[in-house]
N, C-alpha and C positions, 0 to 999 in steps of 0.2 A: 690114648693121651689123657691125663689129669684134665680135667677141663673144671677143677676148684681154682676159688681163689689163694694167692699164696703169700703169706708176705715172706720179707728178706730174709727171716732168721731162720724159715725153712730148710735155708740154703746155706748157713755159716758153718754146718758140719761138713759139709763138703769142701775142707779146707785144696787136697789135692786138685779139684778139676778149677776150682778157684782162684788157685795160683796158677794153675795153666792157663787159662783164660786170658789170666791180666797179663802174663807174660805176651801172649799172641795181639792183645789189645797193646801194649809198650810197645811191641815189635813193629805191628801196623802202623803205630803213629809214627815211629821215628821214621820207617819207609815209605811212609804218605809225606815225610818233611823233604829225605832224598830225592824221593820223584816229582816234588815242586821246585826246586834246586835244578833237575835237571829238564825240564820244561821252559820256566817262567824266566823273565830276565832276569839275573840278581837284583839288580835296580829297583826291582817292583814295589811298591809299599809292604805288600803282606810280611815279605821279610823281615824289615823292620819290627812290623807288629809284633812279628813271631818271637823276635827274640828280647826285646822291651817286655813283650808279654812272661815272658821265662824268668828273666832277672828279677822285673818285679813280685812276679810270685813267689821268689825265694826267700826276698826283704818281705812281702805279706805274711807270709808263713812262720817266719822270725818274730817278727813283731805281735802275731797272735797266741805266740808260745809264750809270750807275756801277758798281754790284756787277758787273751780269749780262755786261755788255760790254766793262768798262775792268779791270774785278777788285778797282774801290776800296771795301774796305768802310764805307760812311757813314753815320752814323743822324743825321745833320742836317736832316733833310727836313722836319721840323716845326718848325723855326726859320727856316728860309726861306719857309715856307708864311706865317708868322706875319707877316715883312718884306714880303710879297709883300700880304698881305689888310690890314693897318694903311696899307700905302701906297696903296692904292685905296679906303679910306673915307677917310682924311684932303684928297686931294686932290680930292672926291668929294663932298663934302657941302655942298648950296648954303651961300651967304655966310646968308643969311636965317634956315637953321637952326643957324649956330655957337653962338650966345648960353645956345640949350636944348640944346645936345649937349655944350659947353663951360662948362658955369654956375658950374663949382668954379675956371675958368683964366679969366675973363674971355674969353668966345669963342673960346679958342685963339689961335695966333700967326699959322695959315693962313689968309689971307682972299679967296682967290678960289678957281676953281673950274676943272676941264679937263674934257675930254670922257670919255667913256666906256672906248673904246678907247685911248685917249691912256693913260689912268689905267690899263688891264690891263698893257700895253708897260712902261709905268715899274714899276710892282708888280715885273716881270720883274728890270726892268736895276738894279733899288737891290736885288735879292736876289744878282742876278749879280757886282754889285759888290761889296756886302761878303762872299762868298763868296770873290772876288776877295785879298780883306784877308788873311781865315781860311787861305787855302790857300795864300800863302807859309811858314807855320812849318808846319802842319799836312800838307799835302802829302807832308812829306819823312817820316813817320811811313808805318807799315806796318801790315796786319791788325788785330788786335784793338785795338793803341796809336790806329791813326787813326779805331777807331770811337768810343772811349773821349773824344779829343779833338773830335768831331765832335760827340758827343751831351754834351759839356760846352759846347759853346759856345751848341748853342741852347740849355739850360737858361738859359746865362749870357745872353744873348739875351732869353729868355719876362720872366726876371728886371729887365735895364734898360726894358723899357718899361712895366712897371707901378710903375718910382717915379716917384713925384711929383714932382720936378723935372721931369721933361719932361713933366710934365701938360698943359703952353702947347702941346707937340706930340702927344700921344698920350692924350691922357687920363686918364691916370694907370690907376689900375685901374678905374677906370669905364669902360663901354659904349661902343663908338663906334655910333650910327644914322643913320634917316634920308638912306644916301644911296641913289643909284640901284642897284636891284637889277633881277633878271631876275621875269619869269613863267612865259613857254614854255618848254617844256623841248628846243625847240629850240637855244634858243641856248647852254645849256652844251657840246652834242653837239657844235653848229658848230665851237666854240670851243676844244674838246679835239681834236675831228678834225683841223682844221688843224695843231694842233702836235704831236699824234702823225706827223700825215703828217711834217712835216718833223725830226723825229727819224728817223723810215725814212729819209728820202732823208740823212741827217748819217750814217747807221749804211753805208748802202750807199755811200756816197764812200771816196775814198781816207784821210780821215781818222778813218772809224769801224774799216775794215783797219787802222791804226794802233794804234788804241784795243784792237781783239781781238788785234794782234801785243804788245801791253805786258801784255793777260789772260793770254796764253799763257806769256810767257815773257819779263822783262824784261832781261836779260842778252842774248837771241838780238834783243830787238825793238831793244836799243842797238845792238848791232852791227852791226845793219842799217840803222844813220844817224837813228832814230829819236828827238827828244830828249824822253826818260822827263818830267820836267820841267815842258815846254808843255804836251804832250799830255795830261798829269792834271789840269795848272788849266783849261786849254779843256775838257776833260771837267766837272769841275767846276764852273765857272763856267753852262756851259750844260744841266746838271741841275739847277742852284738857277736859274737864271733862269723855267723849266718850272716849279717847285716855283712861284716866286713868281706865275706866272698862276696856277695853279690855287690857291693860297690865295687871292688876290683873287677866282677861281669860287665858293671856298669862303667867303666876304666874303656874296658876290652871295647867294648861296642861303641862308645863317641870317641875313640881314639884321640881324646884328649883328655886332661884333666883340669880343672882349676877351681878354687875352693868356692867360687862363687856359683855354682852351680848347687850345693848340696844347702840350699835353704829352709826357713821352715817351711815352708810350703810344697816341699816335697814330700816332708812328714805328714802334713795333713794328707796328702796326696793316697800317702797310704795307710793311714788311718781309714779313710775313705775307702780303701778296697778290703779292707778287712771287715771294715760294717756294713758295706754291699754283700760281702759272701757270708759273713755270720759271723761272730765272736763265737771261739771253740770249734769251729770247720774249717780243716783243715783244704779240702777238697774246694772249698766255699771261698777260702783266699786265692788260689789257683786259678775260678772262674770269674770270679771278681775282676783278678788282674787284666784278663785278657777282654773283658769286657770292656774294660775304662779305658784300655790303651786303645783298644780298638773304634771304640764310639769317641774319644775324645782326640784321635788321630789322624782318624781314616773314615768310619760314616758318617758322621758330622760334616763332614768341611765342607761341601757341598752349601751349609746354609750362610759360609762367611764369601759366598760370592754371589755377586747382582746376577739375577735371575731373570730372563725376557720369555714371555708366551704370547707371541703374533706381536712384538712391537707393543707387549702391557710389559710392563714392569713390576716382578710379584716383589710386595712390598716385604720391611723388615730383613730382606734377605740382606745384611751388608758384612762387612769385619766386625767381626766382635756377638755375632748372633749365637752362634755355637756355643757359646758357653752358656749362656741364657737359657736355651732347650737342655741343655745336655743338665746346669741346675735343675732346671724342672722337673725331669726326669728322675734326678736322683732322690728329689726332692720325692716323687711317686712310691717309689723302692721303700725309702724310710717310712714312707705313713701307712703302707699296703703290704709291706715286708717286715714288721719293726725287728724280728729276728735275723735277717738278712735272706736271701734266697735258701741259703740251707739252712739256716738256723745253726742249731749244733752237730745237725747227720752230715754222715759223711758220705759220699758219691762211691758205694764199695760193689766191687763183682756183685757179690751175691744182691743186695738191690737191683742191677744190671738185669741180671738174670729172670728175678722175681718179676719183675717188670716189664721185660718183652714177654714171658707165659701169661701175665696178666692180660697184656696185649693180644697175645695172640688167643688166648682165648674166650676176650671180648668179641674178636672177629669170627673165630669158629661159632660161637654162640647166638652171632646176629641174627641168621637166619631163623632158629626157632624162639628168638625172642620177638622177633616180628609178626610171626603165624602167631602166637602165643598170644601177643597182645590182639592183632584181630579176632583172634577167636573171643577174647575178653572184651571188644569191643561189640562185636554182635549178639554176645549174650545179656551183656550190658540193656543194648537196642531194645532183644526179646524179651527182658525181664521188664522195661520199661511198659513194650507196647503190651504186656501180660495184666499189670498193674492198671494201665489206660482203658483197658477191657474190661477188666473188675471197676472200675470207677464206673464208666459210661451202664454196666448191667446193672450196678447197684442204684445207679441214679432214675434207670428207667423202672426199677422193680417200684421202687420207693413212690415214683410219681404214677403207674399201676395202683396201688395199696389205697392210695389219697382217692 
């Protein structure tokens, strides 16, 4: 056995056993998901988690393909989420059920129906389009101006589809239900996995290099033939397209819709799990997500109920405490992480790899680093008491001589 130490790039030529790996690591987890599924009650919270955690890694992952990679700052991510979730119940909802979904509009103006997948794809392409719209004036804005114009327009956005005129299309402010949704929590995973994958492979071509030469430096990335321009609407364009599946994820999963849900504060929401996992880590939005859904869902809540030990009552604990720690906390991350948990690496095989050898051969090593040091401890001792011996001889030769 190698028993040096190794880092990751050791291991990035070993592209075949690499892919294999993560292939058997995807396969584990999706059948670590089945055999919770077939154990645990559906009902149970983790499910939930599981799959809030999935959706919103897809909308973090979207919205980092802008900040974290392109350098655009956007808080529009909850108004494409919104375009994205109203256009897959609308298109979505048998003909049969319009009359009760639609009672205030005369069944709506939509009267047929697409398929499932059909309706995610489109959710995508009418968020990527009017996205499309937005990012000819907006675009040409910078920093703080084009967040300011972004997170106006989904307001402006949340705003037209709960008036009433377009009731015959959206429902006005009322409910959209009733269409098909998920149960397994397979299939959100399936469904975010695929398009994170392919955001990796957008990030790793030569047009995500583009995309990090326009982060870096827009002056040097023009002079190198690059047109500032395309490359932020195609950036743009295909973060809101992402945003718009996963609102339609996020459709599927509360098996309702209505415009009042996609506020700004969902944006911040996820802004927040992007600078928890890192701006430019990809891998880092992913664990983000399931962090915050999980700590501000499910370990937490524990502190928003009165607490008694022997008939004391532990103080502070009431409604409304959880958010207070769970602040604090994040509050922690930012001043002790200011790059986020990954910073800009990314959580790949070969780190994986490099890191249990590391591991393991910390622990093959223990043993003669232990001996090792005692033996340097008692030489230490003998060198000392050696030195204490020459002092006390010289002291009595000296006081002999007198």
């Amino acid at each position: 056995m190698n028993r040096t130490k190794l880092s990751y790039k050791d291991y990035q030529n070993d592209k075949k056993t690499n892919y294999a790996i993560g292939a058997i690591l995807i396969v584990a987890l999706l059948g670590g998901i089945w055999l919770l599924e077939q154990t645990i009650a559906p009902t149970h919270i983790v499910f939930s988690i599981l799959k809030k955690g999935a959706i919103y890694s897809l909308v973090a992952v979207s919205m980092n393909l802008l900040n974290g990679f392109t350098g655009l700052f956007s808080l529009g991510q909850a108004g494409f989420m919104l375009l994205g979730a109203y256009t897959y119940a609308i298109f979505t909802i048998p003909v049969e059920m319009r009359d009760s979904v639609y009672q205030y509009f005369d069944g709506g103006i939509i009267q047929f129906t697409i398929p499932v997948i059909a309706a995610l794809v489109l959710a995508g392409l009418v968020a990527a389009a009017v996205a499309a719209l937005i990012g000819l004036p907006v675009l040409r804005l910078k920093s703080d101006y084009l967040a300011i114009a972004t997170l106006g327009f989904a307001e402006i956005i949340r705003a037209i589809f709960q008036w009433d005129k377009l009731g015959v299309l959206t429902n006005g402010s009322n409910v959209l239900r009733k269409y098909p949704t998920f149960s397994s929590t397979l299939y959100p995973f399936l469904v975010a996995g695929i398009c994170i994958a392919l955001i990796c492979l957008l990030i790793n071509s030569s047009y995500g290099r583009a995309y990090k030469a326009i982060r870096d430096d827009e002056i040097a990335a023009e002079a190198m033939g690059i047109n500032l321009f395309k490359h932020k609407q195609q950036a743009f364009m295909i973060s809101s397209f992402f945003a718009g599946v996963s609102g339609a994820l996020l459709a599927m999963f509360q098996t309702t819709v209505t415009a009042s849900t996609f506020r700004v504060a969902m944006t911040y929401e996820i802004l927040l799990i992007v600078v928890i996992g890192g701006m430019g880590s990809i891998s880092g939005s992913v664990i983000g997500s399931f962090l915050y859904i999980a700590c501000s869902e499910w370990w937490l809540r524990f502190l928003d109920q009165t607490q008694f030990i022997n008939g004391w009552q532990v103080p502070l604990l009431r409604t409304g405490f959880r958010k207070v720690v769970f602040a604090v906390i994040i509050m922690i991350i930012v001043l002790f992480f200011r790059k986020g948990l990954m910073g800009d690496r990314e959580l790949s095989v070969s780190r994986i790899r490099a890191g249990l050898h590391n591991l393991i051969v910390w622990f093959a090593t223990l043993p003669a680093r232990i001996k090792g040091a005692g033996r340097r401890k008692k030489r230490q001792a003998g060198e000392k008491t050696t030195v204490t011996d020459t002092a006390q001889k010289t002291k009595q030769e000296g006081g002999a001589d007198q």
